[in-house]
N, CA, C and O of each residue as an XYZ file, in Angstrom:
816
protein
N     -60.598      3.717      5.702
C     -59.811      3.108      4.636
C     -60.172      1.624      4.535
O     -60.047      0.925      5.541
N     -60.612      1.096      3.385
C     -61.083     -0.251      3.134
C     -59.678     -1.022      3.235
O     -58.534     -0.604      3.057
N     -60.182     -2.348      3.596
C     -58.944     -3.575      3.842
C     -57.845     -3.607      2.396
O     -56.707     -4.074      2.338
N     -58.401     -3.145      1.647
C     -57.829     -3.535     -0.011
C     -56.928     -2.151     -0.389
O     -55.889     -2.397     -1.000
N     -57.156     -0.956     -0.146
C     -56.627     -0.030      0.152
C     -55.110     -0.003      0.955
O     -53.981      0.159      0.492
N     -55.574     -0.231      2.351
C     -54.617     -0.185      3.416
C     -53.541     -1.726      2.626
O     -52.356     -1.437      2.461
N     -53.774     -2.546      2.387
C     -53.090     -3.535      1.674
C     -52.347     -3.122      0.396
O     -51.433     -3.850      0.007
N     -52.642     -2.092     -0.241
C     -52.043     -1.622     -1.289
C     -50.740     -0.645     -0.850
O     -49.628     -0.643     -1.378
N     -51.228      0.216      0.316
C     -50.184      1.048      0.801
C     -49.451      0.458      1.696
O     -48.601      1.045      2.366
N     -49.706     -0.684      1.774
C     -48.263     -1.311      2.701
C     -47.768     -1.979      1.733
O     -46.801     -2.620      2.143
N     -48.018     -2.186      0.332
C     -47.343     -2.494     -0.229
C     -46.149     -1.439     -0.972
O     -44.935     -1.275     -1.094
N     -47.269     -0.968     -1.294
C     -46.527      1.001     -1.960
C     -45.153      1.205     -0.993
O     -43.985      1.316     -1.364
N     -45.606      1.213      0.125
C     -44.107      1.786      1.628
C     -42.905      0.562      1.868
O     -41.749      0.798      2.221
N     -43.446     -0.726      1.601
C     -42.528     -1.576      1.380
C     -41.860     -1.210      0.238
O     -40.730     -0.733      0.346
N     -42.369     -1.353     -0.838
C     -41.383     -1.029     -2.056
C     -40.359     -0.133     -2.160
O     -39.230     -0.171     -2.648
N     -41.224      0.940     -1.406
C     -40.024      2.467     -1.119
C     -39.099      2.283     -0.257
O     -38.141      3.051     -0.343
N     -39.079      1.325      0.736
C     -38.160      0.531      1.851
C     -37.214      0.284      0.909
O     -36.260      0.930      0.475
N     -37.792     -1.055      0.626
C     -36.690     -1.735     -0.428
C     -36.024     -1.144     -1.652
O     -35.099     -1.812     -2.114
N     -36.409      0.285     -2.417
C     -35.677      0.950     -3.423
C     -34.322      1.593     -2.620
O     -33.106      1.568     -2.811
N     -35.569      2.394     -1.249
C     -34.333      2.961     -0.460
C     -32.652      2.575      0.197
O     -31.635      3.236      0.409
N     -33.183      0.704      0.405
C     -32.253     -0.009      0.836
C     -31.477     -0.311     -0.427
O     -30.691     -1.114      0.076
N     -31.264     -0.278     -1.194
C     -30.888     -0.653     -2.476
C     -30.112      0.298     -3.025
O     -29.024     -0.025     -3.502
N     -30.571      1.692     -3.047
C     -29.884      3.045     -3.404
C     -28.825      3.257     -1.875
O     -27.744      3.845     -1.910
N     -29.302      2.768     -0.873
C     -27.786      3.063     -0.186
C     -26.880      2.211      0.449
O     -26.004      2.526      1.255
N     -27.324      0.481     -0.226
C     -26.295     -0.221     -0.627
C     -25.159      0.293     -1.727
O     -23.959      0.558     -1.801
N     -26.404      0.250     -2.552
C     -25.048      0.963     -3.845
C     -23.998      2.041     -3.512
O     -22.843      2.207     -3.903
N     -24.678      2.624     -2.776
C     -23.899      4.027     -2.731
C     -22.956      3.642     -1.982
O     -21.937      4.243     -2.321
N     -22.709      2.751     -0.893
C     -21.831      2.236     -0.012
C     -20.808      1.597     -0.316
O     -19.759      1.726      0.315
N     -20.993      0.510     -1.707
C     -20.601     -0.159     -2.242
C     -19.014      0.946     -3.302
O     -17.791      0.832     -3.230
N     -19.694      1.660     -3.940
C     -18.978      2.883     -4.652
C     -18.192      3.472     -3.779
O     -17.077      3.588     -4.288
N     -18.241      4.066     -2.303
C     -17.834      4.673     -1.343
C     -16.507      3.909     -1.171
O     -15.495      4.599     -1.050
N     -16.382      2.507     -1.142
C     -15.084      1.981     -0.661
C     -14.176      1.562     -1.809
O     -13.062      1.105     -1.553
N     -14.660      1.716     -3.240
C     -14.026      2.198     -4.260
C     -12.760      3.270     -4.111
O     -12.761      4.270     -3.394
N     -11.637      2.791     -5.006
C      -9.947      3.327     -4.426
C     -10.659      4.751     -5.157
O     -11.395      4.569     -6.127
N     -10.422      6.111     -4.678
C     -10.223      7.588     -5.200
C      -8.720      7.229     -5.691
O      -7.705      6.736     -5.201
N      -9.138      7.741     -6.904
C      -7.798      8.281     -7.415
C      -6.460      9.036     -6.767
O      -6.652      9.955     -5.972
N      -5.621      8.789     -6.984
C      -4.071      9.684     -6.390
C      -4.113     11.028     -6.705
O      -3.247     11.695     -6.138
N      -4.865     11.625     -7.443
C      -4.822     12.908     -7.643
C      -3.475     13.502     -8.626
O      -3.104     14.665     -8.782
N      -2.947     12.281     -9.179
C      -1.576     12.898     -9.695
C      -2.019     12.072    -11.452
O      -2.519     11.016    -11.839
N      -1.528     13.178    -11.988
C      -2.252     13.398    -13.797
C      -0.981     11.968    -13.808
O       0.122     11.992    -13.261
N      -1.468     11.048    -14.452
C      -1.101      9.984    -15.526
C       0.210     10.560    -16.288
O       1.004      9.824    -16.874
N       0.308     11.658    -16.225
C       1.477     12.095    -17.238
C       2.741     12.224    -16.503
O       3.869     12.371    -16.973
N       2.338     12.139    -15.155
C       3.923     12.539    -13.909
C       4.392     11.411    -13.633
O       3.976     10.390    -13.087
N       5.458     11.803    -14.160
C       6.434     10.638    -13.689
C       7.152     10.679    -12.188
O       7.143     11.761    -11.601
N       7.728      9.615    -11.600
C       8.083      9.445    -10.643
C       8.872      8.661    -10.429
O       8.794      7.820    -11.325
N       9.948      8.309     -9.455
C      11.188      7.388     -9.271
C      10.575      6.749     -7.775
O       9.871      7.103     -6.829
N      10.954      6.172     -8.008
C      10.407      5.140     -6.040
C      11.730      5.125     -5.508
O      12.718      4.724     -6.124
N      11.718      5.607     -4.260
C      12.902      5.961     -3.228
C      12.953      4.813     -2.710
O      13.915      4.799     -1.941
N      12.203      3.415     -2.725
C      12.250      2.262     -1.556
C      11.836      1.461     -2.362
O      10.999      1.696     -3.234
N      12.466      0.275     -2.121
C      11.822     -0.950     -2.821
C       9.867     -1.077     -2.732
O       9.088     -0.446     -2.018
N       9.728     -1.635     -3.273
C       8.027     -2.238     -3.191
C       7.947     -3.300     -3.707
O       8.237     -3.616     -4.861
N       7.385     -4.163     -2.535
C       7.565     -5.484     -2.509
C       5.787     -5.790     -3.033
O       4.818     -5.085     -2.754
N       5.809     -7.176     -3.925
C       4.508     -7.200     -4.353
C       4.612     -8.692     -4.930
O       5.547     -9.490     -5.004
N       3.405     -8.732     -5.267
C       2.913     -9.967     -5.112
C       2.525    -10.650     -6.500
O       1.470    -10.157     -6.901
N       3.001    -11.576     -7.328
C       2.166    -12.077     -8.261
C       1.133    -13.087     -8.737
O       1.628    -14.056     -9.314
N      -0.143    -13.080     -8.631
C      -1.097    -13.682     -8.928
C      -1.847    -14.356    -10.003
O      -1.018    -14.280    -10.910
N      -2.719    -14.878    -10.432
C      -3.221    -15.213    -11.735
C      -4.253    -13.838    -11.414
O      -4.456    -13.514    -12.584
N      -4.730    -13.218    -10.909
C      -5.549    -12.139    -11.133
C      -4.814    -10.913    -11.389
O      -5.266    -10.134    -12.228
N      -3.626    -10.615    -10.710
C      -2.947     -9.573    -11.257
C      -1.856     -9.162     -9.810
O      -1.799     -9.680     -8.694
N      -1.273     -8.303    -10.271
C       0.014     -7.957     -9.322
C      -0.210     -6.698     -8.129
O      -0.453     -5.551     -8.504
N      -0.121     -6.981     -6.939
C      -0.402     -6.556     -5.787
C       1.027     -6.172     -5.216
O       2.112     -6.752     -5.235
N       0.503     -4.716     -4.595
C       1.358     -4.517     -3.009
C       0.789     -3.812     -2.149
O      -0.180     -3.220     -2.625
N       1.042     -3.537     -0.660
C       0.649     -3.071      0.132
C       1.562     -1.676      0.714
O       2.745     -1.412      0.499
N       0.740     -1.057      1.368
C       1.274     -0.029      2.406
C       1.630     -0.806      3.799
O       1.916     -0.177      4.818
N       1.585     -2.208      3.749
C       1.354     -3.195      5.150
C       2.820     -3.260      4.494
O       3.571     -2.818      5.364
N       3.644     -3.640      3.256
C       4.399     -4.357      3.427
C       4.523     -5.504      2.734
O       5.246     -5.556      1.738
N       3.797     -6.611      3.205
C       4.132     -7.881      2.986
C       5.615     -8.263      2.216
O       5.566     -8.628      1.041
N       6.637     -8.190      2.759
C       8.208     -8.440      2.710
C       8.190     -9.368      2.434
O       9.027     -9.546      1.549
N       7.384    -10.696      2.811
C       7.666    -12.535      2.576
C       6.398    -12.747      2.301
O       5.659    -13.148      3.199
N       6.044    -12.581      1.362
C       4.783    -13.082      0.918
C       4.850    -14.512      0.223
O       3.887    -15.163     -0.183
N       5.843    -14.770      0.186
C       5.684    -16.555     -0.600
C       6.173    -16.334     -1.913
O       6.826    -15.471     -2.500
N       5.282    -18.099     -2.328
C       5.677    -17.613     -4.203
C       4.536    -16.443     -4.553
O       3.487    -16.087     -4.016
N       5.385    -15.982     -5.883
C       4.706    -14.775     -6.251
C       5.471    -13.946     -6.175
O       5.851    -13.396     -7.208
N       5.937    -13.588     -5.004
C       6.401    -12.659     -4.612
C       7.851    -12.078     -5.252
O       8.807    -12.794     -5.551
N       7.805    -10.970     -5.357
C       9.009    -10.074     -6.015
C       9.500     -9.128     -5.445
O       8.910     -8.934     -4.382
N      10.713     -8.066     -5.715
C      10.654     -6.576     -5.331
C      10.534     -6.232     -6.439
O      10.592     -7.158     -7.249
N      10.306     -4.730     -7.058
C      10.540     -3.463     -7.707
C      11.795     -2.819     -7.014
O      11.606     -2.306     -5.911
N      12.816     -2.800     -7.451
C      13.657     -2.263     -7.111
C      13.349     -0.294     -6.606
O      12.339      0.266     -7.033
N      13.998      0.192     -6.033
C      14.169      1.431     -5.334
C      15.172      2.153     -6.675
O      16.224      1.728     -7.153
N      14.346      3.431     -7.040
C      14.984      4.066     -8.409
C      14.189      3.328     -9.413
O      14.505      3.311    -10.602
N      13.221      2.756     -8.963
C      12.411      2.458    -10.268
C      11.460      3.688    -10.944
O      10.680      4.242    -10.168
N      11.488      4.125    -12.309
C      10.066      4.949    -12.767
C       8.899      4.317    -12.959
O       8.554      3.242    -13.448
N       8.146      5.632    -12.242
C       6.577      4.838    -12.672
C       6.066      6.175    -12.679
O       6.389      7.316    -12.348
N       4.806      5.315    -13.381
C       3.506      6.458    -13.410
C       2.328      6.000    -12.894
O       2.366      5.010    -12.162
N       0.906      6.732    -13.228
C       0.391      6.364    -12.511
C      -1.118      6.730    -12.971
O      -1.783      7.767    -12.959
N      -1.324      5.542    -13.337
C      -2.793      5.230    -14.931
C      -3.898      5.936    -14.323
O      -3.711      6.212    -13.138
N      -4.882      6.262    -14.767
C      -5.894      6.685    -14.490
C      -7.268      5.656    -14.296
O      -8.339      5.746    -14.897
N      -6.899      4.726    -13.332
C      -7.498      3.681    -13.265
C      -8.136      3.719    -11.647
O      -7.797      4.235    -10.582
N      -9.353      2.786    -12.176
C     -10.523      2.990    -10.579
C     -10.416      1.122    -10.201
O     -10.481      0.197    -11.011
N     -10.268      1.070     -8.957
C     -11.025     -0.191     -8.536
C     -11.987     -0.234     -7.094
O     -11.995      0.463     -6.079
N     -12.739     -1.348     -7.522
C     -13.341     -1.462     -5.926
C     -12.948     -1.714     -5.225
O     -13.746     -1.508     -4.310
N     -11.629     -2.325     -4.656
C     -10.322     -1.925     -4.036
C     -10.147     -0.657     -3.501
O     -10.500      0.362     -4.094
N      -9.463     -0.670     -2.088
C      -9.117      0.574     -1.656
C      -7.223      1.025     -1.975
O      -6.284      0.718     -1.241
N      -7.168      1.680     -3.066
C      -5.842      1.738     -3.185
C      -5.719      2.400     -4.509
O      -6.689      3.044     -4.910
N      -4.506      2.312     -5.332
C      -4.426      2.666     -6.414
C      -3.394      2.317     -7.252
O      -2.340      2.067     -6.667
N      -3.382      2.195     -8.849
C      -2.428      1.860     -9.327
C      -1.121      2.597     -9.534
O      -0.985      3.805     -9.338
N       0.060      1.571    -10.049
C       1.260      2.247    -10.401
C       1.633      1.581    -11.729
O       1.263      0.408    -11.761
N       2.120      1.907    -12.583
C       2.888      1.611    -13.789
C       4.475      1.469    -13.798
O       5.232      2.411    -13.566
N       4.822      0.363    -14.052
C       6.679      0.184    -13.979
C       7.117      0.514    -15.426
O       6.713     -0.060    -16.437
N       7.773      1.264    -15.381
C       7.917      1.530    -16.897
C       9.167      0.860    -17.209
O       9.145      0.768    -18.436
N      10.174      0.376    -16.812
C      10.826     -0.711    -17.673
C      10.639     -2.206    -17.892
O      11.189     -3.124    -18.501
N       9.507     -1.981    -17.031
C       9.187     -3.477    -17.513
C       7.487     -3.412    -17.746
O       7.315     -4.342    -18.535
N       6.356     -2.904    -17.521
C       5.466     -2.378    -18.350
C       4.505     -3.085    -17.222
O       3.455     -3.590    -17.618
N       4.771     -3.126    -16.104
C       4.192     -3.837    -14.775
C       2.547     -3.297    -14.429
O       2.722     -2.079    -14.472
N       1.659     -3.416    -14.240
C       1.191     -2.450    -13.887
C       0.650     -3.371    -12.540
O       0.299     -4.549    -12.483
N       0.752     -2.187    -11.359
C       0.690     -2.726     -9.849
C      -0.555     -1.908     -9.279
O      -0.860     -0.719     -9.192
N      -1.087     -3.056     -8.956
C      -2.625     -2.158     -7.970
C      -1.718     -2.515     -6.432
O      -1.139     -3.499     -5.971
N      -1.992     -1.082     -5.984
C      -1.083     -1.029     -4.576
C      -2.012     -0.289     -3.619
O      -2.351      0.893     -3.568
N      -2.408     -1.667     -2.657
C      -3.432     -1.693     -1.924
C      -3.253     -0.632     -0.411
O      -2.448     -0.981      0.452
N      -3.644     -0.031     -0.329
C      -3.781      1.826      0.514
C      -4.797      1.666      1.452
O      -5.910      1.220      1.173
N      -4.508      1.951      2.337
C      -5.821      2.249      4.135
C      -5.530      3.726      4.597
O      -4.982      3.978      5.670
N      -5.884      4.543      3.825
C      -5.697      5.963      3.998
C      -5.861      6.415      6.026
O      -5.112      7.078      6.744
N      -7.186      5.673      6.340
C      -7.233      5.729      8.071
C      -5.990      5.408      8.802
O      -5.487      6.169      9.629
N      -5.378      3.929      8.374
C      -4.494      3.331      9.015
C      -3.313      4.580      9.135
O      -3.064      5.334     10.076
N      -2.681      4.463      7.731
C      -1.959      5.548      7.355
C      -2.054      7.247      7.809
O      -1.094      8.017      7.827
N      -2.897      7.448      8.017
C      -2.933      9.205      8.910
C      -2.687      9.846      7.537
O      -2.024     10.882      7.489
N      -3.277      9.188      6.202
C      -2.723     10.569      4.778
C      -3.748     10.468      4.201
O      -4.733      9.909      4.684
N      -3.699     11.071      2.888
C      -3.976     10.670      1.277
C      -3.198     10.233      0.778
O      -2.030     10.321      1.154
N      -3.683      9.448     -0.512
C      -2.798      8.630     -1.537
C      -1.831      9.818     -2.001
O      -0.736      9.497     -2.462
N      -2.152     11.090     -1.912
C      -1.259     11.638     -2.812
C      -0.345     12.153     -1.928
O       0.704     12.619     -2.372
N      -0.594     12.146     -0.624
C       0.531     12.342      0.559
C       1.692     11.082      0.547
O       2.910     11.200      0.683
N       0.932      9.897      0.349
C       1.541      8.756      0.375
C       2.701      8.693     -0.578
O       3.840      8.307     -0.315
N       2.291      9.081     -1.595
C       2.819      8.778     -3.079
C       3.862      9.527     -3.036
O       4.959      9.032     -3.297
N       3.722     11.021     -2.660
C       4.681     11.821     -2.293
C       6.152     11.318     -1.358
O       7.344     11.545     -1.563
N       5.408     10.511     -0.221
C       6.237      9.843      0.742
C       7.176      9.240      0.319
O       8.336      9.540      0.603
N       6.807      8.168     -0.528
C       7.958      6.990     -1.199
C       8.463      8.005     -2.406
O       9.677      8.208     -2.425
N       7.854      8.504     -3.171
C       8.681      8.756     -4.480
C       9.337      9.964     -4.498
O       9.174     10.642     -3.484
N      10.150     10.505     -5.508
C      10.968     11.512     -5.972
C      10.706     12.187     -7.324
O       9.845     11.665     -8.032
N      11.214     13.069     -7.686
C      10.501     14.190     -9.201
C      11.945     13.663     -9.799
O      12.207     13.977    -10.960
N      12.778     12.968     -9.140
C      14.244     12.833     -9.623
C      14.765     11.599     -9.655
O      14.243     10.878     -8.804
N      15.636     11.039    -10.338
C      16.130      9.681    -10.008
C      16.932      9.709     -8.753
O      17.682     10.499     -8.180
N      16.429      8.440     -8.558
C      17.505      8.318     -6.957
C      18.557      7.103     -6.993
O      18.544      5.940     -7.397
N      19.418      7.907     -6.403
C      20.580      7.263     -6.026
C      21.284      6.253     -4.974
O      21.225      6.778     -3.862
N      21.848      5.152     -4.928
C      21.536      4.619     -3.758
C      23.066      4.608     -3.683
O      23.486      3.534     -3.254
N      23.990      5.478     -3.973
C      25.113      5.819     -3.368
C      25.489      6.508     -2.241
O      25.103      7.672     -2.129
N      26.056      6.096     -1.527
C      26.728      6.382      0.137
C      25.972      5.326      1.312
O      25.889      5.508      2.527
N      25.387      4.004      0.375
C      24.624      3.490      1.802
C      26.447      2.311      1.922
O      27.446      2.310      1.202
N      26.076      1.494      3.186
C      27.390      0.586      2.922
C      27.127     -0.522      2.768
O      26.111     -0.657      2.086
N      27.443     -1.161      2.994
C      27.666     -2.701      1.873
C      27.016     -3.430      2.387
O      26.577     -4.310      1.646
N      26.636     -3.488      3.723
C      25.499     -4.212      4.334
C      23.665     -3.874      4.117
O      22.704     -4.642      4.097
N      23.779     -2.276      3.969
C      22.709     -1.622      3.088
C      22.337     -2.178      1.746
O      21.293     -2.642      1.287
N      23.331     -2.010      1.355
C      23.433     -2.305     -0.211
C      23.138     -3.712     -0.845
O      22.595     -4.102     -1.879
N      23.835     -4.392      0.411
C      23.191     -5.973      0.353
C      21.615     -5.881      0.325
O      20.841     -6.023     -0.622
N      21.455     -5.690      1.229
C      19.460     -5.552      1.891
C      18.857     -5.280      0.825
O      17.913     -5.994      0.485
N      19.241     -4.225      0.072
C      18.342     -3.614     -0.544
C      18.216     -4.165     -2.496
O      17.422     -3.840     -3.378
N      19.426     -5.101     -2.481
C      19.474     -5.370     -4.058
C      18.804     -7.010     -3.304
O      18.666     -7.977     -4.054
N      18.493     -7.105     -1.999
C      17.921     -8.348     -2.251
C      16.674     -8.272     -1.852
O      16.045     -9.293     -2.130
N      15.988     -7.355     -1.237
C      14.968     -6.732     -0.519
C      14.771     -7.223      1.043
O      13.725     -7.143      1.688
N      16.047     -7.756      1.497
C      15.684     -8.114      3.153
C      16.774     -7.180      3.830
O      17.645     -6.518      3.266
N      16.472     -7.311      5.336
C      16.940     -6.967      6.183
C      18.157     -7.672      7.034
O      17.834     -8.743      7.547
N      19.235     -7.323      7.217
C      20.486     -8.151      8.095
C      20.653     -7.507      9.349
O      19.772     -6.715      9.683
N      21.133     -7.602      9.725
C      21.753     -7.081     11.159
C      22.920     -6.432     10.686
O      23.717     -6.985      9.927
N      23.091     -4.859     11.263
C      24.299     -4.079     10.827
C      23.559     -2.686      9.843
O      23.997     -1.536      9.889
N      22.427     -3.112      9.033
C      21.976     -2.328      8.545
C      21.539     -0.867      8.951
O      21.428     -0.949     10.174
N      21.361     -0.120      8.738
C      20.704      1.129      8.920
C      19.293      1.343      9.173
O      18.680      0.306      8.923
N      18.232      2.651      9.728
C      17.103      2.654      9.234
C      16.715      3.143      7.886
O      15.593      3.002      7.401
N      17.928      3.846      7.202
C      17.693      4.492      6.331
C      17.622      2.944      4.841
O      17.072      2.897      3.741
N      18.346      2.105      5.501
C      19.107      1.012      4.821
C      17.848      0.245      4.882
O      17.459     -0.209      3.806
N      17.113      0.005      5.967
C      15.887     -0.932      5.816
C      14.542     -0.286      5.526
O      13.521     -0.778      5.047
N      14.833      1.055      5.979
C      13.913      1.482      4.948
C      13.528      1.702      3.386
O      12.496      2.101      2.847
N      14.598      1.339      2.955
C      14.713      1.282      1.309
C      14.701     -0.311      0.727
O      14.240     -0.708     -0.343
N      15.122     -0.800      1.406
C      14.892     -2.589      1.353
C      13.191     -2.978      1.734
O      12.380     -3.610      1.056
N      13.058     -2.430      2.879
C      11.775     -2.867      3.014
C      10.425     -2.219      3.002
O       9.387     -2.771      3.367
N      10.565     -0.670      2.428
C       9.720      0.276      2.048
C       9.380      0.855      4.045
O       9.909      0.624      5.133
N       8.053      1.777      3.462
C       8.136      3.078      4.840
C       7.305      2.094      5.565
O       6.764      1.143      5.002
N       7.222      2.336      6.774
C       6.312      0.929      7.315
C       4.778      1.769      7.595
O       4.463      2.954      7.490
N       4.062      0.599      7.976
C       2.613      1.128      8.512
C       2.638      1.575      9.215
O       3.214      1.194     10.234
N       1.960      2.774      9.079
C       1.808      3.727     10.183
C       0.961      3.210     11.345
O       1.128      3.521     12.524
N       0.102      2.446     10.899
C      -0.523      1.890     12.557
C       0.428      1.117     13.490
O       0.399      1.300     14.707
N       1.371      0.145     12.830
C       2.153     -0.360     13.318
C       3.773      0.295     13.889
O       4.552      0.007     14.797
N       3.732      1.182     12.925
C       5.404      1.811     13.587
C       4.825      3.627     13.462
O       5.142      4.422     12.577
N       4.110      3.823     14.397
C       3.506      5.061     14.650
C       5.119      6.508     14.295
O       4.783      7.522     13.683
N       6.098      6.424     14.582
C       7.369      7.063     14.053
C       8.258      6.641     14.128
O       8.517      5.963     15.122
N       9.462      6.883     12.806
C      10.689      6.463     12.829
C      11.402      6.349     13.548
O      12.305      5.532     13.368
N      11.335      7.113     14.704
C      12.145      7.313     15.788
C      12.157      6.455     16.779
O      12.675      6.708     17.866
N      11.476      5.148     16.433
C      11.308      4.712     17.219
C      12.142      3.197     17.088
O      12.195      2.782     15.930
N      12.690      2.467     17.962
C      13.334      1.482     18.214
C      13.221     -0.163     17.408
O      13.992     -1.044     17.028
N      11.894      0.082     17.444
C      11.138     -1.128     16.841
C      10.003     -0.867     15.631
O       8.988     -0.188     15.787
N      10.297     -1.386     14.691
C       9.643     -0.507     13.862
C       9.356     -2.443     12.872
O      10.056     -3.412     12.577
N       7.761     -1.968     12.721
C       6.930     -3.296     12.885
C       6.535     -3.313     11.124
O       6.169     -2.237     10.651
N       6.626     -4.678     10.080
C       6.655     -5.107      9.366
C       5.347     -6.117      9.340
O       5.212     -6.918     10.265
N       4.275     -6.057      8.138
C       3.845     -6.982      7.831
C       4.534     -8.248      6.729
O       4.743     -7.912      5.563
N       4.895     -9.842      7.218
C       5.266    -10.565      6.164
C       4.412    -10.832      4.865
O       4.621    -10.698      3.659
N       3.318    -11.284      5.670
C       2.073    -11.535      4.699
C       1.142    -10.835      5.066
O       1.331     -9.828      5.749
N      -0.098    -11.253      4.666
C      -1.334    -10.895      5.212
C      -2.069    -10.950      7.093
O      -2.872    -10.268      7.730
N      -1.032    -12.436      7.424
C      -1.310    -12.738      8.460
C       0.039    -12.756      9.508
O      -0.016    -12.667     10.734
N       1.041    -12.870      8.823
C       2.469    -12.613      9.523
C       3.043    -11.453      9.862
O       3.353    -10.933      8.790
N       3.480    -10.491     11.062
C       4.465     -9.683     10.908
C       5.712    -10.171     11.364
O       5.851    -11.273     11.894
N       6.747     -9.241     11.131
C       8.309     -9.453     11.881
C       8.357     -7.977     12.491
O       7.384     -7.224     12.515
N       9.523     -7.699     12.938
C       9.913     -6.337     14.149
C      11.518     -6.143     13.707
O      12.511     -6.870     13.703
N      11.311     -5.181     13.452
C      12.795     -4.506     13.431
C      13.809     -4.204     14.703
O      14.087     -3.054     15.041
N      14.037     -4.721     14.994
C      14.771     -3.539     16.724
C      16.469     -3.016     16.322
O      17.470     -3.675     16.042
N      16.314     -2.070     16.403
C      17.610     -0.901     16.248
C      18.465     -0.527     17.632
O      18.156     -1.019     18.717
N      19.313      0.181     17.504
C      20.089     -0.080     18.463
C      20.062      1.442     18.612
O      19.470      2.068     17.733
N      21.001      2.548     20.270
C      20.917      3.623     19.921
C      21.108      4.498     18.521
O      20.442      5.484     18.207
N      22.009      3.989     17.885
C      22.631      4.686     16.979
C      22.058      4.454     15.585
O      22.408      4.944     14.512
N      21.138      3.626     15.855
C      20.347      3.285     14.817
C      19.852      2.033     13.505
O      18.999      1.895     12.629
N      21.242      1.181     14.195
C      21.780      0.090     13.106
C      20.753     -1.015     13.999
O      20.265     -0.949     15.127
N      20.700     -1.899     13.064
C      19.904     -3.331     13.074
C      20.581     -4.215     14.097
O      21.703     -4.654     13.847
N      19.906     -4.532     15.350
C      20.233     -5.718     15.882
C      19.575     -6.647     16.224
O      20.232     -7.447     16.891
N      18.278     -6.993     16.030
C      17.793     -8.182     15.873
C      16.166     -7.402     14.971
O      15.485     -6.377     15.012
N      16.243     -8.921     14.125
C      14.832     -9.180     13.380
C      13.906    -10.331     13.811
O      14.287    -11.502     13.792
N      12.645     -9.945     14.209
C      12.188    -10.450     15.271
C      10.712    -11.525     14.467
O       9.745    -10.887     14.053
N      10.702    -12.667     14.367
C      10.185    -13.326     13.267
C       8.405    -13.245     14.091
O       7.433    -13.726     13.509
């Protein structure tokens, strides 16, 4: 094989390197793209728990982490809210929701690993086919949850609706004593419950 030859085919095998590296960047890139919820745009749904979220100049955020104190920006969606749920993709891992009385639309950021589900397990988790009711919690519940925090005295059922279902990496089951909250991105707090189940200290 002449010098001019062999110089051509290392060029030829480079190129095919570099197409190859390129086709499975992309493909990688698409891969961490949110999958859809699997639930048709047309189903409606009620949210059993507040969802706390975030407002930005790019657009309105929440997490499966939580973030309870996220700063300014920050809002709840009340618990008994309807939504739906657009048929929308991002390169984001997560998926959207639609507030339908106020015309919100929330990209709600999802770690399917963290979580042990699918989005449509998830979705299932927080919401209802029915409106929900937040009659029979008591007045310390009821506080928590029309303001979206947690007091001492509360319930789990009570802070779970104030402060949505927690991360599963962090509060592995309900049953458990301490049940762990992201504030922000970089902050958590700790729940600790008592036998019977009520709130006795929030742990900053």
């Amino acid at each position: 094989m002449t010098e001019k030859r062999r110089f051509l085919y290392s060029i030829f095998w480079c190129l095919v390197a570099l197409l190859c590296l390129v086709i499975l960047s992309t493909t990688g890139c698409r891969s961490t793209g949110s999958p859809l919820p699997s639930i048709s745009q047309d189903v409606v749904k009620y949210t059993k728990y507040n969802i706390h979220a975030h407002e930005s100049r790019r657009d309105i955020k929440a997490s499966y982490a939580g973030y309870v104190d996220s700063g300014i920006g920050h809002f709840v969606i009340p618990a008994g809210s309807k939504v739906t749920f657009p048929d929308q993709r991002s390169m984001r891992n997560g998926f959207f929701i639609s507030i339908e009385n106020t015309g919100d639309l929330v990209f709600f950021e999802y770690n399917r690993d963290r979580m042990g589900m699918s989005e449509r397990e998830y979705i299932e988790l927080i919401t209802s086919d029915s409106p929900v009711s937040l009659d029979g919690f008591s007045e310390i519940d009821r506080k928590g949850i029309e303001e979206g925090k947690v007091y001492k005295g509360m319930t789990k059922q009570g802070v779970l609706t104030a402060f949505g279902y927690p991360a599963v990496h962090g509060t592995p089951s309900l049953e458990m004593d301490r049940w762990k909250y992201w504030r922000n991105r970089f902050t958590t707090m700790d729940i600790e419950f008592d036998s019977t189940g009520n709130v006795i200290d929030i742990i900053h």
